[in-house]
C-alpha positions in Angstrom: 72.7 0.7 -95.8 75.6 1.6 -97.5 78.7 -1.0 -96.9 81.8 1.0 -96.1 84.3 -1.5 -95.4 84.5 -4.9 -97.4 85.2 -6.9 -93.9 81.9 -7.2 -92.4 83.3 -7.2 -88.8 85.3 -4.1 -89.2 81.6 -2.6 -91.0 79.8 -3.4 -87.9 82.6 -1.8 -85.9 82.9 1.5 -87.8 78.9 1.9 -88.2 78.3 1.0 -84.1 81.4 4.0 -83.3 78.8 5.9 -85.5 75.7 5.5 -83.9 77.1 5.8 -80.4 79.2 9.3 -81.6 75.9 10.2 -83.1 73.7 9.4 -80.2 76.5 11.2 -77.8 75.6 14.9 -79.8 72.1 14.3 -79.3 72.0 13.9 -75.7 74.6 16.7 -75.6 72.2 18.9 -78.0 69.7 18.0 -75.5 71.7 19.3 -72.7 72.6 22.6 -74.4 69.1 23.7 -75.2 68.4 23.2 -72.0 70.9 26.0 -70.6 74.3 24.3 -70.3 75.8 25.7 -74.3 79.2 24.7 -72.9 78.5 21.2 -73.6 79.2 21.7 -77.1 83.0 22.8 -76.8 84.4 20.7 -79.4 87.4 20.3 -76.2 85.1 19.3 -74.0 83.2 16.8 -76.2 86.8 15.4 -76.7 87.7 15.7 -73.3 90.9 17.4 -73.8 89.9 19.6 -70.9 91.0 16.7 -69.1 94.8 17.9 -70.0 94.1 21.2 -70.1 91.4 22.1 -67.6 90.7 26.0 -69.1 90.0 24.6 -72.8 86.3 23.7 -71.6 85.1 26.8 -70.7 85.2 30.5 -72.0 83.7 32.2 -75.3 87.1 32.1 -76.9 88.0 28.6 -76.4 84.6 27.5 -77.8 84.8 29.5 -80.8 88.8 28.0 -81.0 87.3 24.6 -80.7 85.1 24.7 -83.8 88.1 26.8 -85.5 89.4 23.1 -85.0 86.7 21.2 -85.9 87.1 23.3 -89.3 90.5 22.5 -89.0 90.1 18.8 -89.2 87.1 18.8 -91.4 88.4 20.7 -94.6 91.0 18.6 -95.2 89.5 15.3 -94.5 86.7 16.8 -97.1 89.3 18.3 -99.3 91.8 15.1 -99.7 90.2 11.9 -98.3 86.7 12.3 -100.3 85.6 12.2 -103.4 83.4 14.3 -105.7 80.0 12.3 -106.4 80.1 11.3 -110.1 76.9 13.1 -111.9 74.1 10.7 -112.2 74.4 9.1 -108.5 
């Protein structure tokens, strides 16, 4: 596997927040297909409908949430990534 940090503690540390965040949208993927789609509200995942107890349900506010997943995602892609360099 791929090192992504030259410290092997803070590797370990980074790749085991990665496996449990990856394991967490299985079990919620599991959960949607089973009838409960409102488990993937990106505010609800992130609990933030802890602070704001309307953000976890409703159409809207899902559609909003992934508006901010968006959000977030284009510019981490944009600025903090880099273009694979042809040949790799």
């Amino acid at each position: 596997m791929k090192t992504l940090f030259s410290n092997r503690y803070m590797d370990a540390f980074i790749k085991t927040i990665f496996f449990f965040g990856i394991t967490h949208l299985i079990i919620l993927t599991c959960i949607a297909v089973r009838g409960n789609v409102h488990m993937l509200n990106a505010f609800k995942i992130l609990n933030l409908d802890f602070f704001m107890p309307g953000l976890g349900s409703g159409v809207v506010n899902f559609v909003l949430s992934y508006f901010m997943v968006l959000g977030v995602y284009c510019p981490v892609f944009l600025i903090l990534t880099k273009p694979a360099k042809a040949g790799s």
